[in-house]
Backbone as numpy.savetxt, mean C-alpha at the origin, in Angstrom:
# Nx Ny Nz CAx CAy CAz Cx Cy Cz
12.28 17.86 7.77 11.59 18.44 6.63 10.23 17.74 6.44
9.38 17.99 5.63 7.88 17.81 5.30 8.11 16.47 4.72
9.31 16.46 3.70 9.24 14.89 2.95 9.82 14.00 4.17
10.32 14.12 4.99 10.55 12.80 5.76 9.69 12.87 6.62
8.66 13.84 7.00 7.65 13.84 8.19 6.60 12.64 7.42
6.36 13.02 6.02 5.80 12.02 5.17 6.24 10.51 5.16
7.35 10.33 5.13 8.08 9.03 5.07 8.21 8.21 6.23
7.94 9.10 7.20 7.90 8.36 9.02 6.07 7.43 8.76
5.34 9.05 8.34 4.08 8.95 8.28 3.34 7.57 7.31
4.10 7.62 6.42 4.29 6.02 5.55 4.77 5.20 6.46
5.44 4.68 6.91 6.17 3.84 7.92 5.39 3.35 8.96
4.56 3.89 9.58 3.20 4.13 10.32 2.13 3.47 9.98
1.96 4.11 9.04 0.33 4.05 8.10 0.47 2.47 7.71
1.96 1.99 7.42 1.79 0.62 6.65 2.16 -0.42 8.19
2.46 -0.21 8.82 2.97 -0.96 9.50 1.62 -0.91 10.75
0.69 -0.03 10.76 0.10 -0.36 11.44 -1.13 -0.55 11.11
-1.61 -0.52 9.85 -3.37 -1.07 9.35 -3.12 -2.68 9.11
-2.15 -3.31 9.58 -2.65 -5.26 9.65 -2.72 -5.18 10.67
-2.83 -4.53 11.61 -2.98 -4.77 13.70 -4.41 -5.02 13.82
-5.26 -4.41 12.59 -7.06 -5.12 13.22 -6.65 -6.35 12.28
-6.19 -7.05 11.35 -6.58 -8.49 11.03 -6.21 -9.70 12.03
-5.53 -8.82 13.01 -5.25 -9.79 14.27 -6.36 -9.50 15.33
-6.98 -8.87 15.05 -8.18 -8.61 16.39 -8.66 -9.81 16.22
-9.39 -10.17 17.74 -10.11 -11.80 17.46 -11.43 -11.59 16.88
-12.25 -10.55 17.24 -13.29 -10.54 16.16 -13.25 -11.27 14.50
-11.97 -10.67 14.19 -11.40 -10.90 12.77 -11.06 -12.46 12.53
-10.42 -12.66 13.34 -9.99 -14.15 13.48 -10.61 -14.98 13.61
-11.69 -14.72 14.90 -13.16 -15.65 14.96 -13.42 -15.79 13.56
-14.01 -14.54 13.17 -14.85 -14.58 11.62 -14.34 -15.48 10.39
-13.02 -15.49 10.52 -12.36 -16.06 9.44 -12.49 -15.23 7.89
-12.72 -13.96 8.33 -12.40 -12.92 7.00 -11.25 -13.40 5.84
-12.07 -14.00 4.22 -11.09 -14.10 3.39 -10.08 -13.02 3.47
-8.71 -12.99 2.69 -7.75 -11.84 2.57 -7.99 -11.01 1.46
-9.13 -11.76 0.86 -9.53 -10.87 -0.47 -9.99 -9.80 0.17
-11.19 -10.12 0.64 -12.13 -9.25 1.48 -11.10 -7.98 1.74
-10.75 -8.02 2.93 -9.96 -7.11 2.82 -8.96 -6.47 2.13
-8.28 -6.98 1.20 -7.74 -6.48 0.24 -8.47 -5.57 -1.07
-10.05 -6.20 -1.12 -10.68 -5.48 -2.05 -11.09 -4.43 -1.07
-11.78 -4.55 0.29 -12.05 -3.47 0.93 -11.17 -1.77 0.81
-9.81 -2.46 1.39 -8.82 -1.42 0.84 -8.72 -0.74 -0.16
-8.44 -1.28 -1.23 -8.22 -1.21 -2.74 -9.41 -0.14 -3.21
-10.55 -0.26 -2.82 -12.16 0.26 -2.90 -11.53 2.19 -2.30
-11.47 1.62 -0.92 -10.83 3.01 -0.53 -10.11 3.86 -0.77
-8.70 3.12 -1.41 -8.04 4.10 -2.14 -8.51 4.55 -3.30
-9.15 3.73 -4.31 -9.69 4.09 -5.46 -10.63 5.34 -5.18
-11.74 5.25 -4.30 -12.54 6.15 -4.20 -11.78 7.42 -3.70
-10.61 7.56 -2.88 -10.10 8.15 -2.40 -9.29 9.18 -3.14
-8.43 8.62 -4.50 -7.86 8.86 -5.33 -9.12 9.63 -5.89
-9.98 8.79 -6.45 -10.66 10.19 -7.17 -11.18 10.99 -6.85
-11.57 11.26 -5.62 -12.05 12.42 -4.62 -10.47 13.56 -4.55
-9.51 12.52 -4.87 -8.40 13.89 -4.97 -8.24 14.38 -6.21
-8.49 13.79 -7.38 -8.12 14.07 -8.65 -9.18 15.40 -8.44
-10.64 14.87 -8.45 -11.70 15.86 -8.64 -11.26 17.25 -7.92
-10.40 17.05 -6.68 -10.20 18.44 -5.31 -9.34 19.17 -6.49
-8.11 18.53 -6.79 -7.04 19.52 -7.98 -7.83 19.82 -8.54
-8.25 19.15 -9.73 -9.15 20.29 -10.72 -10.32 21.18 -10.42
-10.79 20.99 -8.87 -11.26 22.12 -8.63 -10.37 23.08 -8.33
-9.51 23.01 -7.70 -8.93 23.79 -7.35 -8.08 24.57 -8.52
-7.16 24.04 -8.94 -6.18 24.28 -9.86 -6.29 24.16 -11.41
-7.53 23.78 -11.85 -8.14 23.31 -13.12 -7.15 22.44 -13.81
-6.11 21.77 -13.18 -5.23 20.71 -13.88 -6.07 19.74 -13.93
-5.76 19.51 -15.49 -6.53 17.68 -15.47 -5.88 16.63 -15.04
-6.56 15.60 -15.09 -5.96 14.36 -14.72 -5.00 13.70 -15.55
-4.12 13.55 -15.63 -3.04 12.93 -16.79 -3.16 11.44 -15.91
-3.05 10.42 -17.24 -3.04 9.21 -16.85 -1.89 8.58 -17.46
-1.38 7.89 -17.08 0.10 7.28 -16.74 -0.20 5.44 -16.93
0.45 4.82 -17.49 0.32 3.36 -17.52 1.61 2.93 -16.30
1.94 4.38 -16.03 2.83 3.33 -14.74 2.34 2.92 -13.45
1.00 4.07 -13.28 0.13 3.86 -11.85 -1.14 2.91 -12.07
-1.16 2.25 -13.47 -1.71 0.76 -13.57 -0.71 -0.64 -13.53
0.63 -0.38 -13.70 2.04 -1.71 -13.18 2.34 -1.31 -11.72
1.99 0.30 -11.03 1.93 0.08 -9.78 0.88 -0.72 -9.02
0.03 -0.64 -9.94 -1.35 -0.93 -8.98 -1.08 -2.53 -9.05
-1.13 -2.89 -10.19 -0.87 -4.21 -10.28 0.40 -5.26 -9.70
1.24 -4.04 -9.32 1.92 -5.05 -7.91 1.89 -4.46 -6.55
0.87 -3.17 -6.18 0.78 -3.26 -4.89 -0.39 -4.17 -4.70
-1.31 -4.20 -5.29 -2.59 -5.07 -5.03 -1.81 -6.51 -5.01
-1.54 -7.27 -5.23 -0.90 -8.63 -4.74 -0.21 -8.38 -3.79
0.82 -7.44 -3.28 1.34 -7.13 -2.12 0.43 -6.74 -0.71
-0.30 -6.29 -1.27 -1.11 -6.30 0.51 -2.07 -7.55 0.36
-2.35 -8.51 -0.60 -2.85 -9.46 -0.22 -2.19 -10.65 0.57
-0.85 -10.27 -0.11 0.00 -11.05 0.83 -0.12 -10.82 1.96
0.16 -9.55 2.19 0.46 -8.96 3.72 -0.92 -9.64 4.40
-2.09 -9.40 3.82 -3.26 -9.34 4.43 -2.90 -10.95 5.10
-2.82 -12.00 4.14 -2.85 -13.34 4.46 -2.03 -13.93 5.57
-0.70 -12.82 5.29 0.52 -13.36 6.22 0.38 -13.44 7.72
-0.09 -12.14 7.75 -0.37 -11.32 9.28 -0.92 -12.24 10.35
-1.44 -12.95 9.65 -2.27 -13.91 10.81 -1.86 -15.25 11.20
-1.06 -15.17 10.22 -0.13 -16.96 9.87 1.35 -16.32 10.62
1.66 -15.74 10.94 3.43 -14.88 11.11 3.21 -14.11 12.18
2.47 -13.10 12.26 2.02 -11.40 13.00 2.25 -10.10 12.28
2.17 -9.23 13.17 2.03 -8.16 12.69 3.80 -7.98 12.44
4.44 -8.24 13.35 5.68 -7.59 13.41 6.73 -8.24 12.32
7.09 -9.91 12.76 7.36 -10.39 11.13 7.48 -10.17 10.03
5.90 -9.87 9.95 5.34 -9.52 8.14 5.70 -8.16 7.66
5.73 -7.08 8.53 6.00 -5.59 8.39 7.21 -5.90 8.41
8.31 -6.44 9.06 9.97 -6.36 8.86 10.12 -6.96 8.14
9.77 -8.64 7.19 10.63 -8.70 6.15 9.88 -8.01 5.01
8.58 -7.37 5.06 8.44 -6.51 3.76 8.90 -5.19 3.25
9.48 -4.73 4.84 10.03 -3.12 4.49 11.55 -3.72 3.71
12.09 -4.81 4.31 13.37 -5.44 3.96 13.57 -6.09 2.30
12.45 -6.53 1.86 12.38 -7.29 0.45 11.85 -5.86 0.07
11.26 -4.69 0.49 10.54 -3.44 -0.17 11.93 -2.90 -0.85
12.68 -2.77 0.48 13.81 -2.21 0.01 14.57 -2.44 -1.03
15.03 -3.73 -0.78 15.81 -4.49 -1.84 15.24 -4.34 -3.10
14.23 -4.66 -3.53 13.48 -5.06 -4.16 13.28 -2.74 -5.44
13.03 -2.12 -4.49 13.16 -1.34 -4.62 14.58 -0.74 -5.55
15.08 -0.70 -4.70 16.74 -0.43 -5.01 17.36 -1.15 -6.31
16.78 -2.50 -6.31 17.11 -3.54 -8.10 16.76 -2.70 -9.07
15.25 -2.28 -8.61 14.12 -1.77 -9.99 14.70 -0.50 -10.38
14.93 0.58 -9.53 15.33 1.70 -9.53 17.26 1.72 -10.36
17.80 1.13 -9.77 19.27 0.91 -10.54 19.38 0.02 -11.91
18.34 -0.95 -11.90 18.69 -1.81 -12.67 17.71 -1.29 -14.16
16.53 -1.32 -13.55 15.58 -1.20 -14.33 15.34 0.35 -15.09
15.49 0.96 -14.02 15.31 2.27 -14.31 16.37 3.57 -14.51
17.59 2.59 -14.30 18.91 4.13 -14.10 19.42 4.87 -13.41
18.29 4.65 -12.41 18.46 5.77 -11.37 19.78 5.75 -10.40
20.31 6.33 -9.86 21.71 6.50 -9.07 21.56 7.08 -7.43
């Protein structure tokens, strides 16, 4: 189905954008993890609102704003700084397996515990 073609496609997407902080260019340079973490962060932001703007062209829905996609933001942004930092101290492969592993877990608490869900 489309939602798990998505969910492979996540799986992908995260597991394979720390493979350039191991390039030696990168390594030579000694790129803070901010750096790249704000780099990112920049992209999705701009990215996000280039989609908000596409719906309401399209569909004239406005933007509804949510205080939950500011407690998301505020723990994925420390999470890929981690990642960013780890990657180079651990690798690529390491850092992507115990984060899908603590994602999970971690996931599964919030969702049952926190939230109800079943």
């Amino acid at each position: 189905s489309s939602c798990t073609a998505l969910a492979i496609a996540a799986g992908l997407f995260n597991g394979s954008y720390p493979i350039f902080l191991k390039r030696p260019a990168v390594l030579a340079a000694r790129v803070p993890p901010l750096f790249f973490q704000s780099a990112k962060s920049s992209c999705c932001c701009l990215l996000g609102a280039c989609l908000v703007l596409l719906r309401l062209a399209r569909s004239g829905e406005p933007f509804l704003f949510t205080w939950w996609a500011v407690a998301s933001a505020a723990a994925w942004i420390p999470a890929g700084l981690c990642t960013i930092a780890a990657v180079p101290r651990l690798g690529v492969g390491p850092v992507m397996l115990t984060s899908a592993g603590t994602g999970t877990l971690a996931s599964f608490l919030a969702g049952s515990l926190a939230l109800g869900e079943r």
